[in-house]
N, C-alpha and C positions, 0 to 999 in steps of 0.2 A: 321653497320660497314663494310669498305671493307677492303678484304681479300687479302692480297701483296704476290703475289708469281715472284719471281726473278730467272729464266732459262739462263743459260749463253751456250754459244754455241760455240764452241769452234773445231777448226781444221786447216787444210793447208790451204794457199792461195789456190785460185780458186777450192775450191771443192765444193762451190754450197750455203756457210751457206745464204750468203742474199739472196740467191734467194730463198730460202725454207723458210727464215723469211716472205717473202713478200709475197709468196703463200700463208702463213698460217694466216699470218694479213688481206691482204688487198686483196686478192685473186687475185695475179696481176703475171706473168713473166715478167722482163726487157727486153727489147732487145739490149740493150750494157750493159756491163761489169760496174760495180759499183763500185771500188775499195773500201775496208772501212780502213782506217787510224788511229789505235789505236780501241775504243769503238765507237758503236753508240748502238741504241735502238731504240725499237717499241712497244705499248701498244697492248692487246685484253683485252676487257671486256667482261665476261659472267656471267650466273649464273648457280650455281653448286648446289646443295640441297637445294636450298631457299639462298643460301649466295650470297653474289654480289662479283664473284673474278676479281681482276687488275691484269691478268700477266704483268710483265716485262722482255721483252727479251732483252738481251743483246748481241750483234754481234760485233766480235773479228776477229780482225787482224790475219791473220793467221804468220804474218811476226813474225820473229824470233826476232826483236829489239825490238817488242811490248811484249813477254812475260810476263815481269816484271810488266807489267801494269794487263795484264790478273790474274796474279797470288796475286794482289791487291785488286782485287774485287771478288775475291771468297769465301770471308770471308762474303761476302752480298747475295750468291746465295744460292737456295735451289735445286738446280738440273742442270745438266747440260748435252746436245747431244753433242755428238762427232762424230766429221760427215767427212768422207774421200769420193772421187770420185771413183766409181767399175769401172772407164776406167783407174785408176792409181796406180798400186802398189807405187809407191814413197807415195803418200799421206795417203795408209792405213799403210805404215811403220809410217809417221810422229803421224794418231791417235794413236797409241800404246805407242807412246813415251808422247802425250798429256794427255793420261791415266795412264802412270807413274809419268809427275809432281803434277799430282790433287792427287793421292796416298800417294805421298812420302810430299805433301805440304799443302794438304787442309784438310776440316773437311769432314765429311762423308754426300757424298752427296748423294742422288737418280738418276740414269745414263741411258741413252741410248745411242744406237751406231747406225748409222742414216750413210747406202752408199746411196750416191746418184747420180744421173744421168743413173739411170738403164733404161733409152729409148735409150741409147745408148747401147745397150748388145755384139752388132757387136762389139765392142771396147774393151767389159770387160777384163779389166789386174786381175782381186781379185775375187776368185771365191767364191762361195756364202757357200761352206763348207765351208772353211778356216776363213772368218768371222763370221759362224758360231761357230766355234772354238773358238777364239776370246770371242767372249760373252757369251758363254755357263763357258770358262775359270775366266771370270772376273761377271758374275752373273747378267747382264746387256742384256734388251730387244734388238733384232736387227731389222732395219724397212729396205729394200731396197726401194726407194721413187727416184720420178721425182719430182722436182720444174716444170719443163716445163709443165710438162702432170697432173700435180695434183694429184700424184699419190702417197698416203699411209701420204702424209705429215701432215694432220688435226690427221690422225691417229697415226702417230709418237709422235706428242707433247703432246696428248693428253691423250695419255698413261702415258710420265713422270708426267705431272700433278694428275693424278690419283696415280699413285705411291708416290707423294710426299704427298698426302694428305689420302693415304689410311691409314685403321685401325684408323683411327680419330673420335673421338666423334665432334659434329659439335662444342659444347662449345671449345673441343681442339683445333679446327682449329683457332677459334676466339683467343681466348689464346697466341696460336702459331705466329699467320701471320696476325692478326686485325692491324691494322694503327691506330697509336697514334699518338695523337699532339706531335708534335718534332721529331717525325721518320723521319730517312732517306729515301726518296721517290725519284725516276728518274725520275719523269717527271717532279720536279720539279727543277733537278739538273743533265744537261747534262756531263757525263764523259769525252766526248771526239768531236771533229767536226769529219765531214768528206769530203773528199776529192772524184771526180768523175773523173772516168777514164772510155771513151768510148773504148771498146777491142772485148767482143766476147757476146755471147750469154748467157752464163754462170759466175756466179759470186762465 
């Protein structure tokens, strides 16, 4: 039987989420700007203890008019990174505020807080205490990770995954997250299109 686990990702425009999806799916960086327009998604298959797991990641708008949408499918995830840019205090203001609508709106999920684009350090607006702070406050792993450079990102995801399935007897996990005839499945039911926008390096 496989094992459905559903990671939704969640943060500002342009702070990097598709490009750290991509990294960690297809081991790829873009070299233009991707824009993503409401949801889209990416599969990984591996094997975890003997089990066969389908992640499904889901990649979210960071636009403000998409919210509502975002706030719709949270009720189908089991974890979720919140991922701001360490070259922009604006964006680590907006994860704080992304980590108060999942608080005050969702069920209790399994979290990480994921800066990214730390190959730019020359840059950095958010210092690495302060978003220490941050996580240490809210009890949630912190990764600094490059999509560009391949850096920390396998380790990032891979950690909430283990978090979401830790302290599980394997029967639990099957239990929990096995796929049954007539379940909801994403790959078999796209949320959302998307739209592409050539810009910059970074997504």
């Amino acid at each position: 039987m496989d094992i459905i686990l559903k990671i939704l990702i969640l943060g500002d425009s342009n702070v990097g989420k598709t490009s750290l999806l991509l990294d960690y799916v297809d081991n790829y960086f873009p070299d233009s700007h991707v824009a993503t327009i409401g949801i889209d998604f990416k599969m990984k298959s591996f094997n975890y203890n003997g089990l066969n797991i389908k992640l499904q990641l889901w990649d979210t708008s960071g636009q403000e008019r998409f919210r509502s949408l975002t706030q719709r499918i949270l009720k189908d995830a089991n974890g979720i990174a919140f991922v701001y840019d360490l070259t922009s205090k604006k964006s680590f203001d907006g994860v704080k505020s992304w980590l108060k609508d999942v608080e005050d709106n969702g069920p209790h999920l399994e979290k990480i807080l994921i800066g990214n684009k730390c190959d730019l350090e020359g840059k950095r607006e958010v210092a690495k205490e302060k978003a220490e702070k941050l996580a240490t406050k809210k009890d949630i792993p912190l990764f600094e990770t490059s999509a560009k450079l391949n850096m920390r990102v396998t380790e990032a995801f891979d950690s909430l995954v283990k978090l979401i399935l830790k302290n599980k007897t394997k029967e639990e996990i099957i239990d929990i997250f096995g796929e049954r005839p007539g379940s909801f499945s994403i790959s078999s039911k796209r949320s959302k299109s998307k739209e592409k926008k050539k810009k910059c390096c970074y997504k």
